[in-house]
C-alpha positions as CSV (number, residue, x, y, z in Angstrom):
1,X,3.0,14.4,-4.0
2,X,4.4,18.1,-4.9
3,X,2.2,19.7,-2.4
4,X,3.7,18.4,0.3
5,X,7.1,18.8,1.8
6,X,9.7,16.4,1.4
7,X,9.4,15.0,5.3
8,X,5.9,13.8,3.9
9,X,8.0,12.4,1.0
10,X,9.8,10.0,3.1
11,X,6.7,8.8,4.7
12,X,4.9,8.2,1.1
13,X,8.2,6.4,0.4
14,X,8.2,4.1,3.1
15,X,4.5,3.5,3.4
16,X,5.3,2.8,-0.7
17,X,8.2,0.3,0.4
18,X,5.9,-1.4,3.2
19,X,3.0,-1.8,0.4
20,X,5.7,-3.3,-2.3
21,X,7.3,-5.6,0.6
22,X,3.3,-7.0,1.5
23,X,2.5,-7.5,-1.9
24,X,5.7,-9.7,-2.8
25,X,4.7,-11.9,0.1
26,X,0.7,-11.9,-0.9
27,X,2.0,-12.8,-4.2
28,X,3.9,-15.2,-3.4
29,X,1.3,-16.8,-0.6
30,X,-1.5,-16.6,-3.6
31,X,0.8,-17.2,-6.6
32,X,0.5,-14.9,-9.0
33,X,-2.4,-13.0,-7.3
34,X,-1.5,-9.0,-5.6
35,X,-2.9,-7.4,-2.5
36,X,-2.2,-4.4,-3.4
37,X,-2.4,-3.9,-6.9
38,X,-6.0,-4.3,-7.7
39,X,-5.8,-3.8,-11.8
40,X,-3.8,-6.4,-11.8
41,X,-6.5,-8.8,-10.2
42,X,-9.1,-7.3,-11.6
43,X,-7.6,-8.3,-14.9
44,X,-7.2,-12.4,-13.4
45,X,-10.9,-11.8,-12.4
46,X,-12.2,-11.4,-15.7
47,X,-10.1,-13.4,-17.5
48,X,-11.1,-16.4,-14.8
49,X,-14.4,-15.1,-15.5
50,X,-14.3,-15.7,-19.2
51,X,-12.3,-18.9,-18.6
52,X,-14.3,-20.4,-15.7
53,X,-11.5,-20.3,-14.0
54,X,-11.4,-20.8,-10.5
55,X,-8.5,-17.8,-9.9
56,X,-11.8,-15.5,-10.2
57,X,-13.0,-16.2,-6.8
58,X,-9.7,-15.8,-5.2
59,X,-9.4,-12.6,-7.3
60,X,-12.8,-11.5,-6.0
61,X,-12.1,-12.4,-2.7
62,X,-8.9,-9.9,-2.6
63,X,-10.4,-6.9,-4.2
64,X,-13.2,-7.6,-1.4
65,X,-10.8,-7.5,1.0
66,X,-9.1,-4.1,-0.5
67,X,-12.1,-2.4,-0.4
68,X,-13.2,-2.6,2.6
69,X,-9.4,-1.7,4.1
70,X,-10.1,1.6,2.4
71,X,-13.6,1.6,3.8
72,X,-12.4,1.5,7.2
73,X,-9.8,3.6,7.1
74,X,-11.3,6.3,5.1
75,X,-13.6,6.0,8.3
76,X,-11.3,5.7,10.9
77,X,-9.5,9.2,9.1
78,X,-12.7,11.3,9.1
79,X,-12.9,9.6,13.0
80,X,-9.3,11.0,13.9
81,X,-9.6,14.0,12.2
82,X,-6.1,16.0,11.9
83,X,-4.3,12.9,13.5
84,X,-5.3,11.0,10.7
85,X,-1.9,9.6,9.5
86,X,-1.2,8.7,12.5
87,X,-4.5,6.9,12.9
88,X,-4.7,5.2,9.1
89,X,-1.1,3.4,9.9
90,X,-2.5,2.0,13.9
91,X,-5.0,0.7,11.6
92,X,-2.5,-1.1,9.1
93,X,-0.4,-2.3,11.4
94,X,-3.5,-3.9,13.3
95,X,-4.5,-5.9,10.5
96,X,-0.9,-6.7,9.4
97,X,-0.4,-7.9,13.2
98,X,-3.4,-10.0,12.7
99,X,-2.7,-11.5,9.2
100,X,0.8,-12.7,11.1
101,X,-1.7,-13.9,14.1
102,X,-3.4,-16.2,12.1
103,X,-0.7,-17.1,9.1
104,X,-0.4,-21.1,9.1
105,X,-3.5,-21.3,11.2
106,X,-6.0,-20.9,8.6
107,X,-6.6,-21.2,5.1
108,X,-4.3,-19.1,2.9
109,X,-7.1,-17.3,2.0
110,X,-7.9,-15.8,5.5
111,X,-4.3,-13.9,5.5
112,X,-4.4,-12.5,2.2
113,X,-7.7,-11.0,2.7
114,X,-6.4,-9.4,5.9
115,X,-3.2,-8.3,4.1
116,X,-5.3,-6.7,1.2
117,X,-7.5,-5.1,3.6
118,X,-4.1,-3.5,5.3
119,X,-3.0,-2.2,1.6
120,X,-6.3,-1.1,1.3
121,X,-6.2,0.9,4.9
122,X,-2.4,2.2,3.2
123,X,-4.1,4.1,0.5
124,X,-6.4,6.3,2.8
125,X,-3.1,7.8,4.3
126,X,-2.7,10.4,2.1
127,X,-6.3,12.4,1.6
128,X,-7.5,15.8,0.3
129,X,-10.9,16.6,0.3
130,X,-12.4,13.5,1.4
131,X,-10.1,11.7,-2.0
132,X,-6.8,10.1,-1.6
133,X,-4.5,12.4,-3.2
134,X,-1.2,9.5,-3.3
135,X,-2.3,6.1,-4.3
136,X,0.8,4.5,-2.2
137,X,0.0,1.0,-3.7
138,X,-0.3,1.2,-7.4
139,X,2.5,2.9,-9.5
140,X,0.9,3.6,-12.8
141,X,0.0,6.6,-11.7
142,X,2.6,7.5,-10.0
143,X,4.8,6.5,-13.1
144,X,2.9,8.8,-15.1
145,X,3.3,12.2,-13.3
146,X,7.1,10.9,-12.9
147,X,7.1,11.2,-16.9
148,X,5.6,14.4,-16.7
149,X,7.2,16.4,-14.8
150,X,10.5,14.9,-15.8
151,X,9.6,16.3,-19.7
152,X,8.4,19.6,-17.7
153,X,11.4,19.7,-16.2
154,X,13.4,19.4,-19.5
155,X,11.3,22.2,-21.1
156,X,12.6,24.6,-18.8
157,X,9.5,23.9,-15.7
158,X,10.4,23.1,-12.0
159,X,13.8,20.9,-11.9
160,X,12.7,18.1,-9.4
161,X,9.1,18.0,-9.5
162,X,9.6,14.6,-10.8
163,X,11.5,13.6,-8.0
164,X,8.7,12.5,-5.5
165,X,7.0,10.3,-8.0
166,X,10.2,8.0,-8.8
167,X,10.8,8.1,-4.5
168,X,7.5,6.1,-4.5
169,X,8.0,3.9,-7.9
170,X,11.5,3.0,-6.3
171,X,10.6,2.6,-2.7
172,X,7.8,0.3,-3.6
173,X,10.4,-1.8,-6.0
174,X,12.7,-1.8,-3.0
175,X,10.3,-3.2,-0.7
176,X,8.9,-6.0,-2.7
177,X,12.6,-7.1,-3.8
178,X,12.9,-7.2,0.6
179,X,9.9,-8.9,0.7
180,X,10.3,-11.6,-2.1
181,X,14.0,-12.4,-0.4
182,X,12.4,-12.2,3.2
183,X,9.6,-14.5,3.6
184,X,10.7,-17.8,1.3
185,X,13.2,-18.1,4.3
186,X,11.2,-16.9,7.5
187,X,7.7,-16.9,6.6
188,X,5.3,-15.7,9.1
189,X,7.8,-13.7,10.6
190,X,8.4,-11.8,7.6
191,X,4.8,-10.8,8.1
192,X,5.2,-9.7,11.8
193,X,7.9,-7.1,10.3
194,X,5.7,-5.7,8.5
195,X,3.6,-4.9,11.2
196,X,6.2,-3.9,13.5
197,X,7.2,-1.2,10.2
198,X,3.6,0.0,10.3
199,X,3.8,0.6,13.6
200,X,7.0,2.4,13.3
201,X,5.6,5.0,10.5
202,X,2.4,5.3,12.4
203,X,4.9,6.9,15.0
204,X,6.8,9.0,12.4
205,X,3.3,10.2,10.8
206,X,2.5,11.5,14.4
207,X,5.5,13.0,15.0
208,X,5.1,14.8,11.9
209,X,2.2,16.5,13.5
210,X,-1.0,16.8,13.0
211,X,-1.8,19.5,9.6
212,X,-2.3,18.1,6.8
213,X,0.3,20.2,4.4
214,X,3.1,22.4,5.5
């Protein structure tokens, strides 16, 4: 996150709070299953694997999903080109839109995979070199390089390197405690948010313009 200004800060934040506030409701719609944090199922995959368990096919089914989100929008980004921000979030939103088209409609199962697929889309926002350069759905690294620069920062090295790393930690928190209060009491609707706020930072990541790095 330090090579890029802090304008592109706020939009790793917020794409971070958007991720957290999906994932509360996946978690919830699944129960005790992420789509977005993949360790995590891959962990209830082998585990219901070792087990015969039948949470390994759900488990399965999610990272699937997740894979294929980054797929596609690591495509649709080397399709768009500079405007690939821009791009990546039309593509989240999409899928978010359609998760909320079919939630209630159709097995459980059907809308999580779409809203893994979305958090999968999410992580192809930020790229470098073909590679995604800020994972905006999983933490530990982002928790790590918090940690470091924070001790860098204490032996004398830059003061708030540390800084962008706990904006995406917190901004992720934030949006899953939104998410977990949200959609117990409006449901579907929370999910139609979520698009509408994919939608809105695929309109801030284009008015950013379209280089990568400032």
């Amino acid at each position: 996150m330090t090579r890029y200004t802090k304008r592109f800060w706020i939009l790793g934040a917020a794409t971070a709070g958007l991720a957290g506030y999906v994932d509360a409701i996946g978690f919830l719609k699944v129960g005790g299953l992420f789509v977005s944090f993949m360790s995590g199922n891959s962990t209830r995959f082998a585990v219901g694997l070792a087990t015969a368990g039948p949470v390994a096919g759900i488990a399965a089914g999610l990272i699937g999903a997740f894979v294929g989100g980054v797929v596609a929008g690591t495509i649709v980004s080397a399709m768009a080109g500079v405007w690939r921000k821009p791009a990546a979030m039309i593509g989240v939103a999409i899928l978010l839109a359609g998760a909320a088209a079919v939630d209630a409609r159709v097995p459980v199962g059907v809308t999580t995979a779409l809203l893994a697929a979305a958090m999968g889309m999410a992580n192809t926002l930020f790229q470098h070199d073909g590679e995604v350069s800020v994972g905006v759905t999983y933490m530990t690294g982002a928790l790590v390089k918090f940690a470091q620069r924070l001790a860098m920062a204490m032996l004398g090295g830059p003061r708030w390197a540390w800084l962008p790393y706990l904006l995406l930690w917190g901004g992720l928190v934030a949006g899953a405690i939104v998410g977990a209060t949200v959609y117990p009491h409006v449901g579907t609707a929370a999910i139609s948010a979520a698009a509408g706020g994919a939608a809105l930072l695929a309109l801030y990541a284009a008015l950013l313009g379209p280089a990568e790095r400032r």
